[in-house]
C-alpha positions, 0 to 999 in steps of 0.5 A, spaced: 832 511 344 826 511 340 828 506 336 823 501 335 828 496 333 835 498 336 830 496 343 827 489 340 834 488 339 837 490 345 831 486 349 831 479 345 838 479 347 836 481 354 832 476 354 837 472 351 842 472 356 836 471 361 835 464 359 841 462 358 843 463 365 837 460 368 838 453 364 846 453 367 843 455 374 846 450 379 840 445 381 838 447 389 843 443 394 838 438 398 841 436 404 841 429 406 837 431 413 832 433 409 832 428 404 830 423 408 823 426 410 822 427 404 819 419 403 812 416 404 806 420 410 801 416 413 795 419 416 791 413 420 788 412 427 793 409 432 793 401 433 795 398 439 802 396 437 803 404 436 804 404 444 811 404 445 812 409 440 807 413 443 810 412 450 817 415 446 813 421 443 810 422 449 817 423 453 820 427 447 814 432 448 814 432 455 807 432 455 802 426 458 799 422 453 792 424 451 785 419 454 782 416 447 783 415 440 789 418 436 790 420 429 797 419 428 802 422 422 808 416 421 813 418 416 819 413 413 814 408 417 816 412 424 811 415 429 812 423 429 806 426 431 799 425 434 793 429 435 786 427 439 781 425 435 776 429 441 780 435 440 786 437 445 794 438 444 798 434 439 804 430 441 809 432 436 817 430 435 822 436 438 828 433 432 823 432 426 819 438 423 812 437 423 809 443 424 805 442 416 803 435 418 799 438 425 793 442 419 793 435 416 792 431 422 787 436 425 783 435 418 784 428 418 781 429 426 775 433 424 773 428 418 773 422 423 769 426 429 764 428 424 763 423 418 758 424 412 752 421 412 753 417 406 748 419 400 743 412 399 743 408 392 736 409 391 734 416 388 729 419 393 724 420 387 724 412 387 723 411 393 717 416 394 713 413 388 714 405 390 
């Protein structure tokens, strides 16, 4: 096979039949479980009215509800995890996949604990000349 064009031929046809089969490919099933997570994530502090449902995480996680202030992750509008803005363990949904919302409410966490100092709207060397 030292042919230079017996072996362009052999790998545009290979090539070839490389895209016809991936443009026919059957789409990835979704099942409807997970299609219906797929809606809308809010990340925010709890409310008031989040106490019963917090009561109902609390239950389902077996676990007291923690002393303060919660981040919470609602998805579709529905309460299914929450971490202590001090710091602790997360009450999370047994029925309901959760585990990538606990990074986004740990950081979420972090952020509030440890706010940034906001950046004046003067520039420091106006300020000293004035």
């Amino acid at each position: 096979m030292h042919d230079y064009g017996l072996r362009k031929m052999m790998m545009d046809d290979r090539i070839e039949a490389l895209r016809r089969d991936a443009f026919h490919a059957p789409a990835p099933a979704v099942s409807t479980a997970s299609a219906a997570r797929l809606g809308e994530l809010e990340l925010r502090l709890c409310k008031a009215a989040d106490d019963p449902a917090l009561e109902r995480l609390s239950a389902l996680a077996e676990q007291p509800i923690p002393f303060g202030r919660l981040v919470v992750a609602l998805c579709d509008g529905d309460l299914v995890a929450a971490v202590p803005l001090a710091g602790g363990n997360a009450l999370r949904d047994p029925f309901v996949k959760t585990a990538h919302l606990l990074p986004l409410l740990q950081m979420r966490a972090a952020q509030l604990r440890q706010p940034n100092p906001r950046t004046p709207l003067v520039p420091r060397f106006f300020r000293r000349h004035a």
